[in-house]
Every structure is written in C-alpha cells, then in structure tokens.
C-alpha positions as semicolon CSV with decimal commas, in nm:
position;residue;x (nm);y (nm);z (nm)
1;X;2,474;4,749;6,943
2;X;2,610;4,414;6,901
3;X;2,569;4,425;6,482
4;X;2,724;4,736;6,359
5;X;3,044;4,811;6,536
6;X;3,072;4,438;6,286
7;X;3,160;4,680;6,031
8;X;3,457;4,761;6,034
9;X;3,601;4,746;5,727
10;X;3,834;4,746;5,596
11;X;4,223;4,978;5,651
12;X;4,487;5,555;5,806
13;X;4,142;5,687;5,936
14;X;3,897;5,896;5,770
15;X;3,701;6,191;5,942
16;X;3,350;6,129;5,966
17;X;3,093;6,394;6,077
18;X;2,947;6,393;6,370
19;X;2,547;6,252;6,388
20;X;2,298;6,345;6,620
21;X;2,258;6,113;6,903
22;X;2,574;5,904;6,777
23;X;2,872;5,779;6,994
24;X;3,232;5,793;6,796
25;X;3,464;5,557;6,812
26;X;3,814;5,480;6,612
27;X;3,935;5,176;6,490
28;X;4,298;5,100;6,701
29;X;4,560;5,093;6,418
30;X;4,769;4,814;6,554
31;X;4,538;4,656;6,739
32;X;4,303;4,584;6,447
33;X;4,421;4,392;6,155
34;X;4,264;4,251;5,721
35;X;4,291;3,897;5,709
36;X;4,293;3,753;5,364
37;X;4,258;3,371;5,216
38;X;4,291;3,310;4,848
39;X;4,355;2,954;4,647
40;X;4,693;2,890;4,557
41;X;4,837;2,664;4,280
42;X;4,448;2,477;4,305
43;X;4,549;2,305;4,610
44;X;4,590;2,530;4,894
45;X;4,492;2,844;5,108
46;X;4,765;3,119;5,116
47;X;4,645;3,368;5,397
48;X;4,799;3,710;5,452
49;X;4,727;4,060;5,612
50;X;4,736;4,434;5,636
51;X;4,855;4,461;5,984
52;X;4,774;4,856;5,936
53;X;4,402;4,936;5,978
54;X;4,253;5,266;6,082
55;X;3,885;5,476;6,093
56;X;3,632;5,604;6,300
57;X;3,299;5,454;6,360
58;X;3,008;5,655;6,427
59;X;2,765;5,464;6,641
60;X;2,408;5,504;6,710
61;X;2,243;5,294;6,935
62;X;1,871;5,382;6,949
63;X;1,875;5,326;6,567
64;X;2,174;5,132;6,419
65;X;2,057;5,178;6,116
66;X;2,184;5,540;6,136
67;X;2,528;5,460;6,243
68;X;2,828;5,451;5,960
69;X;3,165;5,366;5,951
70;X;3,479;5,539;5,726
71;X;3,847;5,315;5,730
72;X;4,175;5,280;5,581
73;X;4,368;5,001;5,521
74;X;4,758;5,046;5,448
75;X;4,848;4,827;5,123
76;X;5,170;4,903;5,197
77;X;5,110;4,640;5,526
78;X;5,031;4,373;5,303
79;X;5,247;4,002;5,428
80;X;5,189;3,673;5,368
81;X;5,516;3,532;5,545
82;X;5,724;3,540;5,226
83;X;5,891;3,806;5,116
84;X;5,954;3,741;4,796
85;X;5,559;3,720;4,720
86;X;5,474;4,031;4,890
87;X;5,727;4,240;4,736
88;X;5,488;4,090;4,391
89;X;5,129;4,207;4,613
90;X;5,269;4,525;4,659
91;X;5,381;4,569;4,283
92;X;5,202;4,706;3,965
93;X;5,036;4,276;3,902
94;X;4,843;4,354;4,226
95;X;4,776;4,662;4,483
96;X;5,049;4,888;4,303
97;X;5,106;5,090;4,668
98;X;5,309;5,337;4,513
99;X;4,986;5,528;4,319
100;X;4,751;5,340;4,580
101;X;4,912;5,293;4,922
102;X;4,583;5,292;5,067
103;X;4,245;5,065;5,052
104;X;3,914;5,246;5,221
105;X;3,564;5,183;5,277
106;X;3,301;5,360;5,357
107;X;2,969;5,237;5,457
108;X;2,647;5,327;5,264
109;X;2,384;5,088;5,446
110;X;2,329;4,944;5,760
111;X;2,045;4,608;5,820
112;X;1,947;4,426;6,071
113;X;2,018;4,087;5,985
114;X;1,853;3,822;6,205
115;X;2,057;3,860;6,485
116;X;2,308;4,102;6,360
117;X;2,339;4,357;6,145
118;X;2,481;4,382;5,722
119;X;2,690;4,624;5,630
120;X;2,711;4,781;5,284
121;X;2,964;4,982;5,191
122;X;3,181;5,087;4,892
123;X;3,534;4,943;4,911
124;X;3,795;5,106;4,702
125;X;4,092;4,919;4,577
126;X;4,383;5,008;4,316
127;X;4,144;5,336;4,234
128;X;3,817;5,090;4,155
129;X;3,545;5,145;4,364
130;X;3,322;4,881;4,437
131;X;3,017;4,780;4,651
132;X;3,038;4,543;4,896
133;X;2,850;4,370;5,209
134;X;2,989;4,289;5,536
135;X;2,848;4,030;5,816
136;X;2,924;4,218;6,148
137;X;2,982;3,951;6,474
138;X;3,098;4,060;6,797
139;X;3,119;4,436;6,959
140;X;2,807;4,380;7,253
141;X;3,078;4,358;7,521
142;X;3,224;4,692;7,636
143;X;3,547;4,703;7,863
144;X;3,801;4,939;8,025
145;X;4,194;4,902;7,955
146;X;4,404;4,984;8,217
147;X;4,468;5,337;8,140
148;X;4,096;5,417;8,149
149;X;4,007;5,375;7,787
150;X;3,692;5,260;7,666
151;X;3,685;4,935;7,419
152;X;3,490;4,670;7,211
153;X;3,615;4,389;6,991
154;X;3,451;4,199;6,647
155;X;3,458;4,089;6,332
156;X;3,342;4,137;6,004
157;X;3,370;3,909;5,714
158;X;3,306;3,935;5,292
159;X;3,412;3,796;5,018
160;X;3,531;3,940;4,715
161;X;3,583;3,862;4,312
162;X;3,968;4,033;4,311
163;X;3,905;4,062;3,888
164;X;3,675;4,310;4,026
165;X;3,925;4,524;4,152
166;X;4,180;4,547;3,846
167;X;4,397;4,234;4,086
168;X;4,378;4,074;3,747
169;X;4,748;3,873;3,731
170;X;4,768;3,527;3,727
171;X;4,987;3,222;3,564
172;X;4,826;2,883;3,358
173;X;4,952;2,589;3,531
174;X;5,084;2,264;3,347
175;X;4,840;2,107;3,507
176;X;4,504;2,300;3,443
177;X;4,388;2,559;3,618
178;X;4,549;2,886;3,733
179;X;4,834;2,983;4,023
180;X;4,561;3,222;4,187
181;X;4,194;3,186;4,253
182;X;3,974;3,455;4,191
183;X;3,775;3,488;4,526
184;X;3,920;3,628;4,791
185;X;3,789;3,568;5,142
186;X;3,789;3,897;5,356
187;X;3,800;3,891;5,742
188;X;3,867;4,223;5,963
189;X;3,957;4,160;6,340
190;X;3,887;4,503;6,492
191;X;3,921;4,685;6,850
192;X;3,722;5,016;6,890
193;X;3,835;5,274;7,094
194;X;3,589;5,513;7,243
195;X;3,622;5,858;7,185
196;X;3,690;6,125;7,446
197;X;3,537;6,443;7,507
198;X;3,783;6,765;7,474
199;X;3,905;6,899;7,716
200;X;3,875;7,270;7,840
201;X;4,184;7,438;7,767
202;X;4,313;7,633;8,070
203;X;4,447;7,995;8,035
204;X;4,836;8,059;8,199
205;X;4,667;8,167;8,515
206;X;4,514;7,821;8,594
207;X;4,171;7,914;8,482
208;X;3,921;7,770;8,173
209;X;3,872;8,064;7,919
C-alpha cells in the first residue's frame, strides 16, 4: 500500500473508472501541492509551486500493480514569490495558461521498486504529452480527521527535461551559460482523501426508495 498512493502526480480532478477490488480515493485540492526547483542565472535554485492540485486515485491493495491514478494540476497556480516572474511562467515563453490552464497525468504503469513502488505515467504539459516515472514515498499510514474523514499523506518525486515540453525560453548570459537550466526537479506533496459510499436517498415520507 505504502508505494502507489506515491503517485500522485501531478495537478482539477479527472474521473477514473471504477476497478474491481479497488478502493478510490481523491487527491485534496488545497491540501496537496507541485513543488518545482530549476537553476537560475548558473548559480542558484529558484523553487516555486502549483498550490492547485486535484485527481482521484484508484487503489488496489491485493495487487498494486493494478491500481492507477488520473490528476490535474492548475498552471494558472503557478508562484515562485515574485510576481513579476510568474506573470512570465504563466505567459506564451512558458505554460501559456490561457490555451493550457491545466497540466495532467495519468498513470500507465505501476512497479514494485525495492521497497516502493514506480510510477509511469504520461504527463501533459503546454499540449505535449510526455512519459514520465515517478518514485512514490509515504501513504502506509492511514488516519481520521476530525470530521470523520479518511486520509493518507506522501510524496512523489521526477525529474524532467522542460525542452521536452515546448518550456523552451531562455536568455545567454555575459558570462556563459544560460538564465534557466533545463532540468527541472518535480516533487508532489499529496493528502488522499478516502472516498465515501452514497448514500440512499430518502423519499418525502422518510423512507429509502
């Protein structure tokens, strides 16, 4: 169980169908959050997020292997603590939000992995889709929020080539090299929310139809 729920990816949610002998969950949209951490100027880290992810996660825990995951980022989320920068990210140089507002992934593959599990997915950015794998860590621990609901927590981490994705701007410095590197280091902190049954709906005398 541990391994999968790892996959998150990625991310408003995407219906998935229901599997035999699979538990659902969704990914909380503002409790789960896309980290990113790209080179800047050949001498630092800028890190930003998408503080907008959502999905549903279908999990199967006599074969994990059979579970999958579908999830939406919002681009339109995207910060990196300046404003002046993100207003660029969310232009036509970078994640163009107003023809894509949206990043998904949906997952193709799940391995056991040593201890954990990979998952491999296709991750769609600016319209380019794209393969990708995931290293899932947390999600064994299940607990109860006050109002009854039922939860797990993780992480899941990739990398990326952002060329690969049509995120092709950058600037030559003076100096050598260029104002943006060209990996991008991935990390989604995710909370999972346990799905609950319908409920009967009750006829206007007090009774279940």
């Amino acid at each position: 169980m541990t391994s999968f729920l790892k996959s998150l990816a990625l991310v408003a949610a995407l219906a998935v169908p229901s599997l035999a002998g699979a538990t659902a969950y969704d990914i909380h949209p503002t409790n789960s959050s896309a980290l990113f951490s790209v080179k800047h100027m050949m001498v630092s880290n800028v890190r930003g997020s998408f503080s907008k992810v959502s999905g549903t996660v279908q999990l199967d825990e006599k074969d994990l292997t059979k579970s999958s995951v579908e999830a939406v980022i919002d681009a339109t989320t995207v910060t990196t603590n300046d404003a002046s920068r993100d207003e660029h990210l969310r232009g036509p140089d970078f994640f163009d939000v107003t023809k894509f507002p949206t990043l998904t992934f949906k997952s193709t593959k799940v391995e056991k992995s040593g201890g954990g599990l990979k998952l491999t997915g296709d991750l769609t950015i600016r319209g380019v889709k794209k393969p990708v794998v995931l290293q899932l860590d947390g999600f064994d621990v299940e607990s109860k929020d006050p109002y009854g609901n039922v939860k797990r927590g993780g992480t899941a981490t990739t990398k990326i080539a952002r060329k690969d994705f049509g995120l092709k701007w950058n600037a030559a410095l003076e100096t050598g090299g260029v104002a943006v590197g060209e990996e991008v280091s991935i990390t989604l902190e995710i909370e999972l929310v346990k799905k609950q049954p319908a409920q009967p709906v009750k006829s206007a005398a007090g009774t279940t139809p």
